[in-house]
C-alpha positions as CSV (number, residue, x, y, z in Angstrom):
1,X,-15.8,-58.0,1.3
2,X,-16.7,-54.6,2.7
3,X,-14.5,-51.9,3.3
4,X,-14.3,-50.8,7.2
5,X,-16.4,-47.4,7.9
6,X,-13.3,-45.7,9.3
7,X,-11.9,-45.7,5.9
8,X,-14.2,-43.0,5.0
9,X,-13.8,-40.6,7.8
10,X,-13.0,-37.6,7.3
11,X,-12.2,-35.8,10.4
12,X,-8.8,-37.0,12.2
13,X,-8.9,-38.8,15.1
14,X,-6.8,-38.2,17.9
15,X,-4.6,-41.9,17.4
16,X,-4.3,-41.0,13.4
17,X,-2.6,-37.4,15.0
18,X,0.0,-39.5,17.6
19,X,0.6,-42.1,14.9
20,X,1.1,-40.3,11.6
21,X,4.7,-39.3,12.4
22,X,5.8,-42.6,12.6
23,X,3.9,-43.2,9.2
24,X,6.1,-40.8,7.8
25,X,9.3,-42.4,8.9
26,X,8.3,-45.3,7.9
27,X,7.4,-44.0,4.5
28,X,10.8,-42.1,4.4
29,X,12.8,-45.6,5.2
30,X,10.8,-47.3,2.8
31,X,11.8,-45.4,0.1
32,X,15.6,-45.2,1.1
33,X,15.4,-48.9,1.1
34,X,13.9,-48.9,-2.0
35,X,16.9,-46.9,-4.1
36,X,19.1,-49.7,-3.2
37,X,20.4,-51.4,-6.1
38,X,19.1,-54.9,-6.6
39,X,21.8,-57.8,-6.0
40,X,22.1,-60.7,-8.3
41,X,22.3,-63.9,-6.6
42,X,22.7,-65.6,-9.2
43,X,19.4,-68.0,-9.3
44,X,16.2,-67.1,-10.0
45,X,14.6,-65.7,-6.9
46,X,10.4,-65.6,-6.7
47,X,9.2,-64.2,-3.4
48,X,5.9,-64.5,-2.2
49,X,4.3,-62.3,0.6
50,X,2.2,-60.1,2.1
51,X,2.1,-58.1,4.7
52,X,0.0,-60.5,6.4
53,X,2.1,-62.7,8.8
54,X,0.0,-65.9,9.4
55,X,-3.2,-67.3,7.4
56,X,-3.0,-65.7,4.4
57,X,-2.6,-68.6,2.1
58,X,1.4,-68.1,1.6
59,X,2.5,-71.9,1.8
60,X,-0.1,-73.2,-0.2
61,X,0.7,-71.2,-3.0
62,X,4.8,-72.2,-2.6
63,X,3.8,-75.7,-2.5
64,X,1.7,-75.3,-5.5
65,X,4.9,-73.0,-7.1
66,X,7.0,-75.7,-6.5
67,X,4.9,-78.4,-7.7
68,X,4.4,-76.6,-11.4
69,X,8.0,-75.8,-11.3
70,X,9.3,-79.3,-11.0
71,X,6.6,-80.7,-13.5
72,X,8.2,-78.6,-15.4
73,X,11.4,-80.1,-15.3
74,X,13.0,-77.1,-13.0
75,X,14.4,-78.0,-9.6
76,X,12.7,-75.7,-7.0
C-alpha cells in the first residue's frame, strides 16, 4: 500500500493551519489521560483496537482470541 502524496508536503495548507490547535489539545488530553494510574480489575484484560471504527478486521480476531483461549482450557 502506498502512502497518500499529501504526506509529503511540505508547505502548510490552509485546513492543517485551522486544525492544528485542536491537534494540540488533543495531544495535551492524551497525555493527561495517559498519567493515570492503571486499575486492576482483577481478570486479565486483552483489548483489541484501532482507531479504525468499522472493517478493520477487529471481530475476527476476538473470535479467533477466544477460540485459542478456550482450547486452551481458559474461559474467555
Amino acid at each position: 500500500m502506498k502512502a497518500p502524496a499529501f504526506w509529503y508536503d511540505v508547505a502548510p495548507s490552509a485546513l492543517g493551519a485551522v486544525l492544528s490547535p485542536f491537534g494540540l489539545i488533543y495531544g495535551a488530553a492524551t497525555a493527561l489521560r495517559q498519567r493515570k494510574k492503571a486499575v486492576d480489575v482483577g481478570v486479565p484484560v486483552v483489548c483489541v483496537g484501532n482507531l479504525t471504527a468499522g472493517g478493520a478486521g477487529k471481530t475476527p480476531v476476538v473470535i479467533d482470541i477466544a477460540r485459542r483461549l478456550a482450547n486452551a482450557g481458559q474461559q474467555p
